[in-house]
N, C-alpha and C positions, 0 to 999 in steps of 0.2 A: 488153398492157402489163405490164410488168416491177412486183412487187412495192415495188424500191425506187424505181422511175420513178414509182410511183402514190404513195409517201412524198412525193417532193418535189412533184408535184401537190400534194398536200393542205396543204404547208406552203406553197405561192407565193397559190394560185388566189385567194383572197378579198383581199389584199394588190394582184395581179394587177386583181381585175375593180373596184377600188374607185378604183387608179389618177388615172385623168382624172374621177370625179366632181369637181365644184367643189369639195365639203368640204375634199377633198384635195390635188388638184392635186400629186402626190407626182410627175409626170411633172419636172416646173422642177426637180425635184432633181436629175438624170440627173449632170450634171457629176460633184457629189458620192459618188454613188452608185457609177458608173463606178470615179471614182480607188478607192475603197474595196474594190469587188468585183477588181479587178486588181493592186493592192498590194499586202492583206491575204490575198485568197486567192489568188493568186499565189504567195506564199511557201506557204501553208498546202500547198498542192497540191503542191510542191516536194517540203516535207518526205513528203506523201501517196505522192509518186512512191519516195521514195530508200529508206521506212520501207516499202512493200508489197515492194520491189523486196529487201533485206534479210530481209522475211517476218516482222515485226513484228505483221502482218494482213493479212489475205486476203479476197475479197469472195467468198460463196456464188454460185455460177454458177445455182443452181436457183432466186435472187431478181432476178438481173439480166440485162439484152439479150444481153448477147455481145456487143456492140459498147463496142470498149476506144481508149484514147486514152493514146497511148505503154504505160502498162499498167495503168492504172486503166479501171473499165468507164465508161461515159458518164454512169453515173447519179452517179458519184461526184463527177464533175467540174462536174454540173449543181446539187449539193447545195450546192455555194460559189458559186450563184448565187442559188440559191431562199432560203437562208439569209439571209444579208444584207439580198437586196430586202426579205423578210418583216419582220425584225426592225427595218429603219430605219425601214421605211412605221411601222412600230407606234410608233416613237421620235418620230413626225412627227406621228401621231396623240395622244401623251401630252402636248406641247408645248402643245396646243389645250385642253387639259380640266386639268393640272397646275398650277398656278400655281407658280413657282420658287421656290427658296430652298434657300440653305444646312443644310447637316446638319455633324455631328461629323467634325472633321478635324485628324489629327495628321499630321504626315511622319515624326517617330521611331516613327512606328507602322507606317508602310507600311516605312519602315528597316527595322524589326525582322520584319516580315512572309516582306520578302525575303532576312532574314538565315536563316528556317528554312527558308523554300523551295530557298536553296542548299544550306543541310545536309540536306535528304530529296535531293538532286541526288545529294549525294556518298555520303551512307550506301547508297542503293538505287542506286549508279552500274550495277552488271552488269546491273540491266531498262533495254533502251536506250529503250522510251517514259515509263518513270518519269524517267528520267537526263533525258532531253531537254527535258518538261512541267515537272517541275520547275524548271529553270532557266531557262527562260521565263516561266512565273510570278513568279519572283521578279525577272527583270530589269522586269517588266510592273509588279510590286511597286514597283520600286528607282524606276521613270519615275514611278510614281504617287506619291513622296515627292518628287521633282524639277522637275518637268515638267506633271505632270499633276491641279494641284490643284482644277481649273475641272473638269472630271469626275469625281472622288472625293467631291469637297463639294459635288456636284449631287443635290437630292432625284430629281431627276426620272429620272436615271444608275440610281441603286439599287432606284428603281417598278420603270424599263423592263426593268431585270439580273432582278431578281427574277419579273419573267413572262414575259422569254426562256427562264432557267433553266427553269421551270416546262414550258415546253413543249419545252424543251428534252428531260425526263427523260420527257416523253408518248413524242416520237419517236424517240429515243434506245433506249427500252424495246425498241421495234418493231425497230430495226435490230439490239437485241444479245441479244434472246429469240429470234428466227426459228433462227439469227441471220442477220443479211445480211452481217455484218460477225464476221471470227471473229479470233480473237487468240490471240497467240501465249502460250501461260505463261510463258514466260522473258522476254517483253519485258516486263509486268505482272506487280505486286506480287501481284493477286490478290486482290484485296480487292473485293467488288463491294457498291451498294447497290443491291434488285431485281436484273438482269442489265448493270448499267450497273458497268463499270469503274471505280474510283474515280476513275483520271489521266483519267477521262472528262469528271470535274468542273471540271478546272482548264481541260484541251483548251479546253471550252467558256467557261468566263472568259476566258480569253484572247482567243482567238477573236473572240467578240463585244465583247469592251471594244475590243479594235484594231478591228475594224471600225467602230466610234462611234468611235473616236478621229481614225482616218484620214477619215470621213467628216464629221466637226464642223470639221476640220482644213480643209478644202477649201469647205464652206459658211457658215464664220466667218469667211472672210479673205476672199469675193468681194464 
């Protein structure tokens, strides 16, 4: 088994075997789940394809199968499956023990947020993964002053972000101190915290907040 195949093992399996107890019953989400895993990384994957394919980043062969899919290895592809299940089941899990409410929320705040997000776009436009993160961030920004204020002013939004993140930076460490995952200099500013890319920080805001978003979007309206 491939270094980063036994990654996403360890990110699904307990999410995975906890599934169909009763506590849970995380399987009745599937609908949800689904639209979320094929919309959001759907695109993610796209961009994964067009930004490896450009040489933005590259996957080390001595951590993964050899087994590629169009040109991503398989483990990469299975990662925007493991991801998701893990962090919704966890989001399904907080719902149960969280009691709701409102936190602090401005929209000229997320305004203003996405107003810097598009000037780090433009000032760093020559790294094409700064250039690109950036401006998704800040469109992700611009929806969260618009659109999206039932997720932003949810205490329970900012628990779940704050211990995705968290493990996020556990497995993230793994895939970019081996590394499994190599980058390009010119695509990145170069800034790392540990061996984590800074744009690594946003990737994943993003990332996971469209996943909760697409996935609340699909189980609030049934």
């Amino acid at each position: 088994m491939s270094v980063y195949l036994t990654i996403n093992l360890f990110i699904i399996i307990f999410p995975l075997l906890l599934t169909f107890l009763p506590e849970f019953k995380f399987y009745q989400k599937f609908k949800p789940l689904l639209f979320s895993i094929l919309l959001v990384g759907g695109f993610f994957l796209l961009w994964d394809m067009l930004a490896t394919l450009r040489g933005d980043w590259s996957f080390n062969p001595l951590y993964t199968g050899g087994i590629q899919v169009f040109n991503l290895p398989l483990e990469e592809v299975l990662f925007f499956v493991a991801v998701p299940y893990s962090c919704l089941f966890l989001y399904e899990g907080l719902v149960k023990i969280i009691l709701e409410k409102q936190v602090f929320y401005n929209r000229y705040l997320y305004f203003v947020m996405a107003g810097l997000a598009f000037l780090a776009a433009f000032i760093f436009a020559a790294k094409s993964y700064s250039l690109i993160i950036f401006m998704l961030t800040g469109i992700l920004f611009l929806a969260g002053g618009l659109w999206l204020k039932k997720i932003f002013s949810s205490l329970l939004f900012w628990v779940w972000l704050i211990l995705v993140m968290l493990l996020f930076i556990i497995f993230n460490y793994f895939l970019t101190s081996l590394p499994v995952v190599v980058y390009n200099p010119n695509a990145i500013l170069g800034l790392r915290i540990l061996t984590i890319p800074i744009e690594d920080f946003f990737y994943n805001y993003s990332l996971l907040t469209l996943y909760l978003a697409a996935y609340l979007f699909v189980r609030t309206s049934r």
